[in-house]
C-alpha positions in Angstrom: -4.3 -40.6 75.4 -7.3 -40.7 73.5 -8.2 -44.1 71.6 -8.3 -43.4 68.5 -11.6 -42.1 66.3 -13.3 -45.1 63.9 -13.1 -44.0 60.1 -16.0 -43.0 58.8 -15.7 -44.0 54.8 -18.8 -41.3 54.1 -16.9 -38.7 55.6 -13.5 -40.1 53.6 -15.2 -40.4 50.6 -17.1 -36.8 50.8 -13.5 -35.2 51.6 -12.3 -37.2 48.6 -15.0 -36.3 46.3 -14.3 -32.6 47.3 -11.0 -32.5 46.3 -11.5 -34.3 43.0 -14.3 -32.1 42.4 -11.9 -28.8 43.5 -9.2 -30.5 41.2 -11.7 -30.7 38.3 -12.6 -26.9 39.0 -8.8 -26.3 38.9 -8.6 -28.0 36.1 -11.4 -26.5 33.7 -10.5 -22.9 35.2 -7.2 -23.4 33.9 -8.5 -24.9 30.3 -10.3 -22.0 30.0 -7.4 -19.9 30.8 -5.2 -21.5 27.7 -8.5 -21.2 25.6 -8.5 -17.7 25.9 -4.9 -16.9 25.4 -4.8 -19.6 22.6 -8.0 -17.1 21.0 -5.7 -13.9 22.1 -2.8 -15.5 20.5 -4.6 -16.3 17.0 -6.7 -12.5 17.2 -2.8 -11.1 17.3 -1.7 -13.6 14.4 -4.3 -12.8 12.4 -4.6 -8.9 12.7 -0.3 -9.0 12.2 -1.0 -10.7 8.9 -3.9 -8.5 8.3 -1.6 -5.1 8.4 1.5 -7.0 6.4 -1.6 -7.8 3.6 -2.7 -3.9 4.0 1.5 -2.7 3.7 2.0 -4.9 0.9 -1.1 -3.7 -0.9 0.6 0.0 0.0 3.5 -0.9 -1.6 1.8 -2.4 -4.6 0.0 1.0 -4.5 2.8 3.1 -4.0 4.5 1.6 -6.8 1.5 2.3 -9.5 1.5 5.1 -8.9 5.0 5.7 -9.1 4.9 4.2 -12.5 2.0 6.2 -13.8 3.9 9.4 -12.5 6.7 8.1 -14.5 5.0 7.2 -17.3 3.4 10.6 -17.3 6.4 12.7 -17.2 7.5 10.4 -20.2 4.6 11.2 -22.1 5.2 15.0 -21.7 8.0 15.3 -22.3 7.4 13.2 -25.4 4.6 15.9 -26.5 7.0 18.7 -25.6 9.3 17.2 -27.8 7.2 16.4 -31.1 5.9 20.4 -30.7 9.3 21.8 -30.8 9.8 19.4 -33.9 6.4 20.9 -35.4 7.4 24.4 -34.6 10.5 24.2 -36.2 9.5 22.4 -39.2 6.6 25.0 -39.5 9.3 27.5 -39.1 11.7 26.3 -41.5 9.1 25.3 -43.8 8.0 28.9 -43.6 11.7 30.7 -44.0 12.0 28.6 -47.5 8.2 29.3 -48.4 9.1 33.1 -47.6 12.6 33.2 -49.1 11.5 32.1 -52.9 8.9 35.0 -52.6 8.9 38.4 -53.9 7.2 40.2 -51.3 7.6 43.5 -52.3 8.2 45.7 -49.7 11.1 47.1 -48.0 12.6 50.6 -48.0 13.1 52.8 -50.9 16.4 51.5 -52.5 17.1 48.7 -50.4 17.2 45.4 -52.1 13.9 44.8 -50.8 12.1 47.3 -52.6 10.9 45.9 -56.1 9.1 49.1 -56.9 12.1 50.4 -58.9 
């Protein structure tokens, strides 16, 4: 059996300063590993609340115009009504205009004709 080797602290304290360095290594790849996922992670959070700002602004759209539409077909049909007001008050205003009038015309010996 062979006696055993001496320890040699240089060589003890090189293999330790390897592994701490290796575990340091470990350790900062893996920082940078939740650094980028924590920068993924906010990119995702803030383009999600990016497209709910650009659907609500949609809706907010959507709805405008919805009312405007509305308001518009109001509006017409206001102005159709007021001109089927105006045309029958310019008709009726013209049947009693007409009907107080002696026109003068019709056929020979109708009650129309005046000329008798």
């Amino acid at each position: 059996q062979a006696p055993p080797r001496p320890v040699d602290l240089e060589e003890l304290e090189a293999e330790q300063l390897r592994r701490a360095l290796e575990a340091s290594a470990a350790e900062a790849e893996a920082e940078a590993e939740r650094a980028k996922q924590a920068k993924r992670e906010a990119e995702r959070r803030e383009h999600e609340e990016r497209r709910a700002r650009e659907r609500a602004l949609q809706r907010e759209w959507n709805a405008t115009q919805r009312q405007a539409h509305a308001r518009q077909e109001v509006e017409r049909a206001d102005t159709a009504r007021r001109e089927r007001e105006l045309q029958r008050a310019s008709a009726t205003a013209a049947a009693v205009a007409l009907s107080g009038l002696d026109l003068g015309f019709g056929p020979p010996g109708s009650d129309f004709d005046d000329a008798e």
